[in-house]
C-alpha positions in Angstrom: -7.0 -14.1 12.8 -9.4 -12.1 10.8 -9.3 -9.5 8.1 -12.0 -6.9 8.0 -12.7 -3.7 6.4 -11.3 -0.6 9.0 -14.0 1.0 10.7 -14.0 5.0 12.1 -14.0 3.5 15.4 -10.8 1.7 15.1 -8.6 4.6 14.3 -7.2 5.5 17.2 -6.1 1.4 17.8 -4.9 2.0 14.2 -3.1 5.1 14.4 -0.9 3.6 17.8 -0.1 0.7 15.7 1.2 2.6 12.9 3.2 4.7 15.0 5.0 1.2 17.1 5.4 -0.3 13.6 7.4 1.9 12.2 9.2 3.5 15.5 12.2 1.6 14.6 12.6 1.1 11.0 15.6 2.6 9.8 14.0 4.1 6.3 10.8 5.9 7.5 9.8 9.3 8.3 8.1 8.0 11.2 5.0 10.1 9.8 2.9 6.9 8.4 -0.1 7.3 11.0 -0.1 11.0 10.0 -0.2 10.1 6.2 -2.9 7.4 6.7 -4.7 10.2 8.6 -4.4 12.9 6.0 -5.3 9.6 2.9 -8.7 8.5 5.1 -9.8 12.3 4.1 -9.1 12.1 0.6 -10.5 11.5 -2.8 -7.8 8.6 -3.0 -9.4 6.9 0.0 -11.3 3.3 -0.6 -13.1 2.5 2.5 -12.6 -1.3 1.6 -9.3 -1.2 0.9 -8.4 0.1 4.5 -8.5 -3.4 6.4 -6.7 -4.7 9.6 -5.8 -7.4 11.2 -7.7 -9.2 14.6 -6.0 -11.8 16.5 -8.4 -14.3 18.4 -8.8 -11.7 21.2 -9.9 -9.1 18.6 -7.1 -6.9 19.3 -6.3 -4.7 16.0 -2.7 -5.9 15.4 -2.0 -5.2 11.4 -3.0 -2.7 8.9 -3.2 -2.1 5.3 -3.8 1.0 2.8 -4.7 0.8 -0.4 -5.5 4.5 -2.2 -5.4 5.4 -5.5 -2.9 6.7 -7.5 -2.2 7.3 -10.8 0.4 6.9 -13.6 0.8 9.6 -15.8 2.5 9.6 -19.4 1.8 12.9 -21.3 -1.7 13.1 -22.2 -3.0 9.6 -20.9 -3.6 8.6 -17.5 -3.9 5.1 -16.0 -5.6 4.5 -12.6 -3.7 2.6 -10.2 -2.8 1.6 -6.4 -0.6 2.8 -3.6 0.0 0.2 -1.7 1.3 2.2 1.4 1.7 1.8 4.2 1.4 -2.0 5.8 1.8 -2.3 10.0 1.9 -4.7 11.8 2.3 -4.5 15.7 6.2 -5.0 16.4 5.2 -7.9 19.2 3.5 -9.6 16.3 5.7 -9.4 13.3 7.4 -12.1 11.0 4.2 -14.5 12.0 2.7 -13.8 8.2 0.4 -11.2 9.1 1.6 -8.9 6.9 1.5 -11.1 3.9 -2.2 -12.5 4.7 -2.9 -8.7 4.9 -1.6 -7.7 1.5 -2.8 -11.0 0.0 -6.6 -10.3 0.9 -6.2 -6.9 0.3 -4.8 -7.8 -3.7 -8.0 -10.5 -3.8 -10.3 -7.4 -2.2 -8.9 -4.4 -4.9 -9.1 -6.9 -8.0 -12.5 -7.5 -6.8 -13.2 -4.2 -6.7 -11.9 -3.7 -10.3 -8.5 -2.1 -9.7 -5.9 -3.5 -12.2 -2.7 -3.0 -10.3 -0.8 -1.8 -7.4 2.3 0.3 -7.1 4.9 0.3 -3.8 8.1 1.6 -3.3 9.2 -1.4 -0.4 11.7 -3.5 0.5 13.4 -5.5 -2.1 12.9 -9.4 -1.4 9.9 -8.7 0.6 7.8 -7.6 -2.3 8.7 -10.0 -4.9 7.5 -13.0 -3.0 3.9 -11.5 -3.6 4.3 -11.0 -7.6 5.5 -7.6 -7.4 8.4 -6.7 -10.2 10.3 -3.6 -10.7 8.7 -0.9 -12.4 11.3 -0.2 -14.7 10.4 -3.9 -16.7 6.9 -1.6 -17.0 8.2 1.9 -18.0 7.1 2.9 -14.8 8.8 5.3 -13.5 8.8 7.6 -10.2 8.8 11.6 -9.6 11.8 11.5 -7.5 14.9 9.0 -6.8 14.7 5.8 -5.3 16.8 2.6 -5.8 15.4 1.0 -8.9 15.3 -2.1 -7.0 12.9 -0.3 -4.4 10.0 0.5 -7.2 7.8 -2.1 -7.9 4.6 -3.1 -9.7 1.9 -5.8 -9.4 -0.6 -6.9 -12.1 -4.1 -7.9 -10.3 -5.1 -8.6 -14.0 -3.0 -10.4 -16.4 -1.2 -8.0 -18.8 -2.9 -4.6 -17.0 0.7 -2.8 -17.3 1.9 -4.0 -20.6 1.0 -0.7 -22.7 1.0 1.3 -19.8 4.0 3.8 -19.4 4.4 6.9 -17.4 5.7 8.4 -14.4 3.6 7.6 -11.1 1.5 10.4 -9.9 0.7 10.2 -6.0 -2.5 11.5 -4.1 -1.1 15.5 -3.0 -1.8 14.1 0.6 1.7 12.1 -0.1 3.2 15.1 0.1 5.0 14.3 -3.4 5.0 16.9 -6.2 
């Protein structure tokens, strides 16, 4: 398998995989491909931190999105990461595609210079990749999720410790 940066001509092959990812998951809008769509067009877009998957026959069967985001306590503001959304094809899940991408995609963004990523995802998914609640940050979210759902990762030791505020999403998330 490799891991490569997304390229304009793989949208379409990206935007079908999206859409079968998340056809049957229970807590989804079923909206992602749209939302990656709307994020490729924005200032929050990193062209290197829009990577997907190839199996051997060079079929595009995962996806990853990092944009930024920011975190927002009264006058200061801290850059971050969304990490949203990650697909992989349904015929090709729980083989450890997912977690290769979001591993290379963490080695890619602290390369880059990004400090940390923020996700609202599945509870013992997440953890086993160093993410932790954002409530042991002060992070908090503009709307209501399960605490349990919110979580934070530190590409840098230490990047959240002083770093409190409510998380501020790119307007093409459709969150005020």
């Amino acid at each position: 398998m490799t891991i490569r940066q997304e390229e304009e001509k793989d949208y379409p092959q990206v935007f079908q995989l999206i859409e079968e990812a998340f056809k049957n998951i229970e807590y989804s809008d079923h909206q992602e491909q749209f939302l990656v769509e709307k994020l490729r067009k924005s200032d929050a877009f990193i062209p290197e931190l829009s990577l997907v998957a190839e199996n051997e026959n060079g079929e595009i069967v995962g996806h990853i999105l990092f944009t930024k985001l920011k975190i927002i306590n009264d006058s200061e503001v801290f850059e971050s990461l969304a990490l949203a959304p990650v697909s992989v094809k349904p015929e090709f899940q729980h083989q450890g595609i997912g977690g290769k991408l979001i591993d290379f995609g963490h080695h890619k963004a602290k390369e880059l210079g990004f400090e940390s990523v923020i996700l609202i995802g599945h509870e013992t998914y997440y953890p086993k990749f160093g993410y932790k609640k954002t409530s042991n940050f002060g992070i908090s979210f503009p709307f209501d999720i399960p605490e349990e759902n919110g979580m934070a990762l530190e590409l840098t030791e230490n990047s959240l410790k002083n770093i409190k505020g409510i998380v501020k999403y790119p307007r093409e998330f459709g969150i005020d």
